[in-house]
MIVO-282583 format. One line per field, with one value per residue (C-alpha): x, y, z negated; residue number from 1. Coordinates in nm, 3 decimals. Layout:
X [X  ...] $
Y [Y  ...] $
Z [Z  ...] $
pos [NUM  ...] $
This chain:
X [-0.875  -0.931  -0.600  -0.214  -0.076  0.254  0.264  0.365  0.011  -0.152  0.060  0.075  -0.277  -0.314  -0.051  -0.206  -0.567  -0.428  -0.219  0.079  0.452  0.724  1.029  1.347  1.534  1.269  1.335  0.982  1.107  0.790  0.834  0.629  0.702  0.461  0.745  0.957  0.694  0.607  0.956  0.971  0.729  0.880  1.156  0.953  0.801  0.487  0.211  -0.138  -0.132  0.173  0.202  0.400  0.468  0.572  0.776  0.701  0.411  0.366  0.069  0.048  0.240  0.367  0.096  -0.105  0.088  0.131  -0.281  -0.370  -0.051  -0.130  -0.528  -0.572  -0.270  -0.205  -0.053  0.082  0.153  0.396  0.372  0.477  0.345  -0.015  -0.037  -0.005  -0.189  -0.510  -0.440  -0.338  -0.726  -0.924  -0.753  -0.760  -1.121  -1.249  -0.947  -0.999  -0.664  -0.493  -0.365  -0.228  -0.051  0.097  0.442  0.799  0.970  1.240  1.041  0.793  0.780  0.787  0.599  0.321  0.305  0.321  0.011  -0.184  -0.207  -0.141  0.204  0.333  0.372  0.386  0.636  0.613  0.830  0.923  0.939  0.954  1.101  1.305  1.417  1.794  1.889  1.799  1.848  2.100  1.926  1.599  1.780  1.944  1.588  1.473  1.782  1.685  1.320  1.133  0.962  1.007  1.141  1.184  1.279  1.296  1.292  1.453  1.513  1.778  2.061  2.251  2.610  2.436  2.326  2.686  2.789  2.560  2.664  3.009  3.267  3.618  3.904  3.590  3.634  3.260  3.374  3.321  3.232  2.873  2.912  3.012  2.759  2.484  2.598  2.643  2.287  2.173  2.216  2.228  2.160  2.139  1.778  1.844  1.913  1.697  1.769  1.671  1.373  1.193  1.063  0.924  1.137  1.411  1.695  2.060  2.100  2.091  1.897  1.878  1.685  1.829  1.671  1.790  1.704  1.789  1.985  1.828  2.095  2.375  2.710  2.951  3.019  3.202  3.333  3.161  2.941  3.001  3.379  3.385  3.201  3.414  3.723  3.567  3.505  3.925  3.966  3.844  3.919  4.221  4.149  4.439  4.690  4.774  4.586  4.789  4.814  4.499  4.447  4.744  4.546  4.199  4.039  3.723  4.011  4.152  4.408  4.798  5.048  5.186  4.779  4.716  5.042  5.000  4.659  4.776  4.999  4.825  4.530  4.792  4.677  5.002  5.022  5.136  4.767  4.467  4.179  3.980  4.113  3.985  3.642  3.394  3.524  3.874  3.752  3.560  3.834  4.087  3.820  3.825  4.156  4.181  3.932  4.099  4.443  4.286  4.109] $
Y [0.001  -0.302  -0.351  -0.272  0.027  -0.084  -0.246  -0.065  -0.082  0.063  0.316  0.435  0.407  0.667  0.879  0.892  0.956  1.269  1.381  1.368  1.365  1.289  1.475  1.304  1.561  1.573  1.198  1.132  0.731  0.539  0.151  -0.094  -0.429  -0.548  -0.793  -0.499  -0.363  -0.648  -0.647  -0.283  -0.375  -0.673  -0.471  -0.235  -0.445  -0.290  -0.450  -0.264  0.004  0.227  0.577  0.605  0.914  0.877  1.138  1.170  0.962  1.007  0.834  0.598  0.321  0.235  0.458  0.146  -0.098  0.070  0.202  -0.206  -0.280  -0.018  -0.030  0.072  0.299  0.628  0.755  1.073  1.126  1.406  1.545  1.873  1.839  1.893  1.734  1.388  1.531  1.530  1.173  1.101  1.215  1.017  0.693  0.646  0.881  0.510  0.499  0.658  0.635  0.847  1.229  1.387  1.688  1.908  2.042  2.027  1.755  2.019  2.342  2.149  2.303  2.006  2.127  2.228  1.927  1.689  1.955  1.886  1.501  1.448  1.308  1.504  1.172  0.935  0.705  0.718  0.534  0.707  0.459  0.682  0.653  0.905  1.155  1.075  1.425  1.497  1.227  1.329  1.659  1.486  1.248  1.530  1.738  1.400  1.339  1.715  1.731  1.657  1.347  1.001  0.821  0.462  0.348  0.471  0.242  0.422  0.380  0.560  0.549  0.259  0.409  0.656  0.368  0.215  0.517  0.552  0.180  0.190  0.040  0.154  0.096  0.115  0.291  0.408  0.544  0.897  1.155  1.140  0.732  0.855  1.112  0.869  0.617  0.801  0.848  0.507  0.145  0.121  -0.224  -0.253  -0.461  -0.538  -0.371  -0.255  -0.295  0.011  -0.181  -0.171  0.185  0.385  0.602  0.391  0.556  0.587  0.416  0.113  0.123  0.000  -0.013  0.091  0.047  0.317  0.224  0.507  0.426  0.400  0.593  0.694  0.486  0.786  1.028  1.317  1.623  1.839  1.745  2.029  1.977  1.604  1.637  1.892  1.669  1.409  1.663  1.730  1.359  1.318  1.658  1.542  1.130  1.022  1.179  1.067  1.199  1.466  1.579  1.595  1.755  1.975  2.136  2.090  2.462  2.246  2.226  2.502  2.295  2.373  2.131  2.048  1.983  1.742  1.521  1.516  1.421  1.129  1.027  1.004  0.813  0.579  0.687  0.643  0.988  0.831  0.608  0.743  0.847  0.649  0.343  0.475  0.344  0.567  0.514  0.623  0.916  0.994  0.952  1.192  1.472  1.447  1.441  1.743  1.901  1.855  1.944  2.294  2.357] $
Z [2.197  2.350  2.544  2.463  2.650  2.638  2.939  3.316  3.422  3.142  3.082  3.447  3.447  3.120  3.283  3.615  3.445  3.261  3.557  3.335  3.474  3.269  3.157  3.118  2.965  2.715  2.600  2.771  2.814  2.731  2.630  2.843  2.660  2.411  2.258  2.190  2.030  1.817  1.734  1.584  1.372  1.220  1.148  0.985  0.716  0.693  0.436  0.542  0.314  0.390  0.441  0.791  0.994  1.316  1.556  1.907  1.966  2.341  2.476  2.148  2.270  1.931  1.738  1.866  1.678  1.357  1.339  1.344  1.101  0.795  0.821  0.442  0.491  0.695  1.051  1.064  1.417  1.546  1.898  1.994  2.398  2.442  2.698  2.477  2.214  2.396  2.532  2.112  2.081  2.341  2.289  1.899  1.868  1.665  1.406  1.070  0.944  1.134  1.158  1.455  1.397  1.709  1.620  1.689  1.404  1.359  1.300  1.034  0.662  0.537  0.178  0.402  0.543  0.244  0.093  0.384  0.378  0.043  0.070  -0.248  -0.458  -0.165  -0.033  0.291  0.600  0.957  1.225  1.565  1.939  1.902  2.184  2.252  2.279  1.951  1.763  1.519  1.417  1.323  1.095  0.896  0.892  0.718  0.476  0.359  0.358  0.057  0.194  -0.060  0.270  0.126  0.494  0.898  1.148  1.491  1.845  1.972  2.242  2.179  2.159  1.850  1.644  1.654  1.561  1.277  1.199  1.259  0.982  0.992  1.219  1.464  1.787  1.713  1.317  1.272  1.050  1.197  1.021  0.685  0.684  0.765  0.530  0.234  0.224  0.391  0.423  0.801  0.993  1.390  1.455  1.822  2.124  2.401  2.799  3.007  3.238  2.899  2.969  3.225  3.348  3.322  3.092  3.230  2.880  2.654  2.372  1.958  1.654  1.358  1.041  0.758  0.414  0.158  -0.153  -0.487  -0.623  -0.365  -0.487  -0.450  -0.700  -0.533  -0.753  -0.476  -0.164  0.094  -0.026  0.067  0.418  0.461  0.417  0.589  0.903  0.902  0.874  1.175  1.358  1.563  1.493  1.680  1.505  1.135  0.832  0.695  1.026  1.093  0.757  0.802  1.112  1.076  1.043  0.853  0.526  0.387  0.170  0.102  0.282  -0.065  -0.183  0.093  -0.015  -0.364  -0.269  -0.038  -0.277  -0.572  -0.414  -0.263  0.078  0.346  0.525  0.853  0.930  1.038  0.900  1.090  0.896  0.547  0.384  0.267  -0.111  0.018  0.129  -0.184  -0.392  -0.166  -0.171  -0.576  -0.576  -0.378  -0.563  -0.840  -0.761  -0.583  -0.884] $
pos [1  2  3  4  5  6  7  8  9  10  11  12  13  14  15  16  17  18  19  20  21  22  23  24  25  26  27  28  29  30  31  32  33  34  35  36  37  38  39  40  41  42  43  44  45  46  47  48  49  50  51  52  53  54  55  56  57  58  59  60  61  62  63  64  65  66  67  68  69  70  71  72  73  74  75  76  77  78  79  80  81  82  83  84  85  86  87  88  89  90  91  92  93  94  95  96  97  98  99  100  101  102  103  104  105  106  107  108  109  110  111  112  113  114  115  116  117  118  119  120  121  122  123  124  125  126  127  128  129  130  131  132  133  134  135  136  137  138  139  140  141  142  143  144  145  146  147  148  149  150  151  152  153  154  155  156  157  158  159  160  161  162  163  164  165  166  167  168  169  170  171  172  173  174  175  176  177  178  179  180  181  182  183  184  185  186  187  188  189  190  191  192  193  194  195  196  197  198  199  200  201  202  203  204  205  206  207  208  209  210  211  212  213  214  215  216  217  218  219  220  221  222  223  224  225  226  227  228  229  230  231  232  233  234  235  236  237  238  239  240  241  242  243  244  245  246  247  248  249  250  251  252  253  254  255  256  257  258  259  260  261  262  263  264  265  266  267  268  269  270  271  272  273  274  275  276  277  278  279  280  281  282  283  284  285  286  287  288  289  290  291  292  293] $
């Protein structure tokens, strides 16, 4: 193509040509600002030869960008709405390195998938605009796919990738921040006003980068144990911790458990769990674990 289609014009001008109107509850939001744009991609550190899927590629504002940034690479583009398939199509007939594949991110078998464009041994990155609505359960399809993600670049509603981001004695700290970081590095790129899209969102924006961990630095005695403690941590957060412990129906833990546990990994009962680091929290599940079992 021979002009960007991030911009209002263009994009207006594809829309109106395919007599497309968008949903907002969808997360149909398309970016018309080049500089953003540029700026994803900088944060995305491609070198030309990457293997990069990207999730809901609309009209191929950003599928654009990343076709003329991985030329000796691949584009796996995601679209479940036919509608922008067929645009997908027509616009980027000329580019040979890219796949379009209609389907909904969270129904994909991923093995399937990595068969069909030879991803099996190939690290790939997912840089996407994501929908806001779902945000949160395409980054756990990810975290459990099969994929070698060495790095997803995201936009996302701005108060989700604080969240994601969050350190704590943060308003924003959760359990949806411990999750997230136990698997990834997280780092905020820059935010994003609304007037960069049409339609306008009711919301700020951000890019998030997420960089998986080598080797993830916690060793917990049992996963689904920990996020399970980590869930009553934060089930009644403004009470202390072994109250909220106490009472959470995530933790099925004696009373005389959950102080031992406290007090053996020199953890006051009376604070909140929001105030406890990730490591904290580690080393309370094993202690519980330990002291149940």
């Amino acid at each position: 193509m021979d002009k960007n289609i991030a911009s209002f014009t263009n994009t207006k001008d594809i829309l109106n040509q395919y007599n497309v109107r968008l949903n907002k509850k969808l997360g149909q939001h398309f970016l018309i600002d080049n500089n953003i744009m540029r700026k994803i991609i900088e944060a995305s550190d491609l070198k030309g030869e990457e293997k990069v899927i990207e999730i809901g590629s609309g009209i191929g504002s950003l599928t654009q960008y990343l076709l003329e940034e991985v030329k000796q690479g691949k584009v796996v583009a995601i679209e479940k709405d036919s509608r922008f398939i067929k645009i997908l199509k027509d616009l980027f007939d000329d580019y040979n390195n890219l796949e379009i594949l209609k389907e909904d991110i969270l129904q994909i078998h991923w093995e399937k998938f990595m068969g069909k464009y030879e991803l099996e041994n190939e690290e790939v990155k997912i840089i996407a605009n994501l929908p806001y609505y779902i945000t949160t359960p395409i980054i756990e399809n990810l975290l459990f796919s099969p994929l070698k993600i060495t790095e997803m670049v995201f936009m996302m509603q701005r108060e989700v990738a604080k969240r994601l981001d969050a350190s704590p004695g943060n308003k924003d700290y959760g359990s949806l921040s411990v999750f997230i970081q136990f698997h990834y590095k997280t780092e905020i790129k820059f935010e994003v006003k609304p007037e960069s899209f049409i339609p306008r969102p009711a919301v700020h924006s951000a890019v998030i980068k997420l960089t998986p961990y080598d080797e993830i630095p916690y060793a917990v005695q049992n996963k689904d144990f920990f996020f399970d403690v980590v869930r009553a941590i934060f089930n009644l957060r403004r009470k202390n911790i072994k109250n909220s412990l106490t009472l959470s129906p995530h933790l099925k833990l004696d009373k005389d458990i959950i102080l031992e546990g406290l007090k053996e990994s020199n953890i006051d009962k009376r604070i909140r769990g929001e105030n406890l680091s990730i490591q904290e929290m580690v080393s309370l599940s094993n202690k519980f674990w330990e002291l149940k079992n």
